[in-house]
C-alpha positions as CSV (number, residue, x, y, z in Angstrom):
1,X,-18.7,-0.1,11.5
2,X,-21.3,0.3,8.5
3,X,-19.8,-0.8,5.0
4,X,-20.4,2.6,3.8
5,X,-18.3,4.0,6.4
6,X,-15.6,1.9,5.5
7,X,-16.0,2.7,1.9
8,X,-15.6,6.6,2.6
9,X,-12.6,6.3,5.2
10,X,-11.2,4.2,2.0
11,X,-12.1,7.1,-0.3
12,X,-10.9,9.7,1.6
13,X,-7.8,7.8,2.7
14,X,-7.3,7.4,-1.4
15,X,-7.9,11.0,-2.2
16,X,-5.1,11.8,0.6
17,X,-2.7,9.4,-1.0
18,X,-3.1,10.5,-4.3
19,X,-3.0,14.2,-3.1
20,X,0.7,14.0,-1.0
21,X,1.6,12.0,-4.2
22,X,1.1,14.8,-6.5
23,X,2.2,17.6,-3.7
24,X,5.4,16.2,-2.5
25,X,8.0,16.2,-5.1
26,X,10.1,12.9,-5.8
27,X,13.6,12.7,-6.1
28,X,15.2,10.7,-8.9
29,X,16.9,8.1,-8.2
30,X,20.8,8.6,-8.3
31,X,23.7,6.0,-9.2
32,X,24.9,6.0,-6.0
33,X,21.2,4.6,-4.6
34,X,21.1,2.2,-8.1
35,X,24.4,0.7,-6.9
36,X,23.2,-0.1,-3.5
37,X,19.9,-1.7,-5.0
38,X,22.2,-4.0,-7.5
39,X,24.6,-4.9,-4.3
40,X,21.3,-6.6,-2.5
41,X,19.4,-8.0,-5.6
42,X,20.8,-11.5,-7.1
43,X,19.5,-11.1,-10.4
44,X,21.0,-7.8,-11.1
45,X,24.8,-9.2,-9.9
46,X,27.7,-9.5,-13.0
């Protein structure tokens, strides 16, 4: 495969990323999700 190929599959692959990103909406994060993260990480224990 040519490098400039590659570069445009990149490019496009980038555009399609950044375009779902800004379509799809994100949910905030809730407590209940923050609680679960805390019960897995170490450094965020009591």
């Amino acid at each position: 495969m040519r490098t400039s190929t590659c570069l445009l599959l990149a490019l496009v692959t980038a555009l399609l990323g950044l375009g779902l990103r800004l379509a799809v909406p994100v949910a905030p994060v809730d407590a209940s999700y923050r609680d679960v993260v805390r019960a897995y990480d170490p450094s965020q224990r009591p």
